[in-house]
C-alpha positions in Angstrom: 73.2 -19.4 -67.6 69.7 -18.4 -66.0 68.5 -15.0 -67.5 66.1 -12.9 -65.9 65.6 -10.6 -69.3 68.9 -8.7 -70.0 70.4 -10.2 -66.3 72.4 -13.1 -66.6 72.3 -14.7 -63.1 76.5 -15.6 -62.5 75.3 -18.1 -59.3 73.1 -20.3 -61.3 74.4 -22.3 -65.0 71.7 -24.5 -67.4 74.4 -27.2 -67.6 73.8 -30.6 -66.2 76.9 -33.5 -65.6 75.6 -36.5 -68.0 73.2 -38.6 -66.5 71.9 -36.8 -63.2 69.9 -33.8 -62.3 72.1 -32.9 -59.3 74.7 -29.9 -59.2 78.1 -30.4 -59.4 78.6 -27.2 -58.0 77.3 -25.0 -55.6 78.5 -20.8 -55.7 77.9 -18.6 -52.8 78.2 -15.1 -53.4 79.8 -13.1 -50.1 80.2 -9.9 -51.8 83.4 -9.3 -52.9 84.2 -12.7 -53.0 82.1 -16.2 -54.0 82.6 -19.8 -52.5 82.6 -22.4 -55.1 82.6 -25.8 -53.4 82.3 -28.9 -55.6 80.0 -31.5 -54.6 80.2 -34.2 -57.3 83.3 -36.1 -58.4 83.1 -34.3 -61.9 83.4 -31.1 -60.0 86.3 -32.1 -58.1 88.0 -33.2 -61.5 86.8 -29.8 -62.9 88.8 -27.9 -60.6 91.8 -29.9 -60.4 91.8 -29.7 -64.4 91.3 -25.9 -64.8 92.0 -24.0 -61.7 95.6 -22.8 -61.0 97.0 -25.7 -58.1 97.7 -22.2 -55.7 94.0 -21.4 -56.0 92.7 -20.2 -52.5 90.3 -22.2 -50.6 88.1 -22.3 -47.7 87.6 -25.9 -46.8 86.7 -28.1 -50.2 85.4 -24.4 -52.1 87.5 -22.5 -53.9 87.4 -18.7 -53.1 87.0 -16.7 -56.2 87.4 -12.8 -56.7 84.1 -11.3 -58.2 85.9 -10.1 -60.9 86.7 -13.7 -62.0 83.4 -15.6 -61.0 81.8 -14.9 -64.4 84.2 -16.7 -66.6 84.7 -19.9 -64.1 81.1 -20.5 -64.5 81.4 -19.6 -68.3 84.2 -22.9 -68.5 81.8 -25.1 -65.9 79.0 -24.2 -68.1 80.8 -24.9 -71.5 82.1 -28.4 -70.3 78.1 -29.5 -69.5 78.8 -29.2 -65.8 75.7 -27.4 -63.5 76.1 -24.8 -61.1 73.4 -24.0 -58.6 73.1 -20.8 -56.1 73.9 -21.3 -52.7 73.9 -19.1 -49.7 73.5 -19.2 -46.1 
């Protein structure tokens, strides 16, 4: 994760899927609640591995509680996946 000195940035991870420079991830944070839409194939497996099948979504993004943002990206993060900010 991205730290700006003792802030850890939740919306951005240091990972990288093997072999590209390009996100498999992006996380938009609305408040109370952030989007996470996949947008490689790896992230698409990622969520289909580790996220409970009655998940909530919002077109291909998961909505995820606030609450519970921090340790998805922790597990995206750990498997070498990358996660970059999004927003409107």
């Amino acid at each position: 994760m991205k730290s700006n000195g003792n802030h850890i940035d939740p919306a951005v991870s240091s990972g990288s899927s093997p072999g590209t420079s390009e996100p498999d991830f992006i996380c938009e944070n609305h408040g109370s609640v952030f989007l996470l839409r996949p947008i490689s194939p790896a992230g698409f497996e990622w969520i289909d591995s580790h996220l409970p099948d009655d998940r909530l979504t919002f077109g291909n993004a998961v909505a995820v509680d606030h609450r519970c943002i921090w340790a998805i990206l922790v597990g995206i993060q750990d498997d070498g996946l990358k996660v970059e900010r999004g927003g409107l």
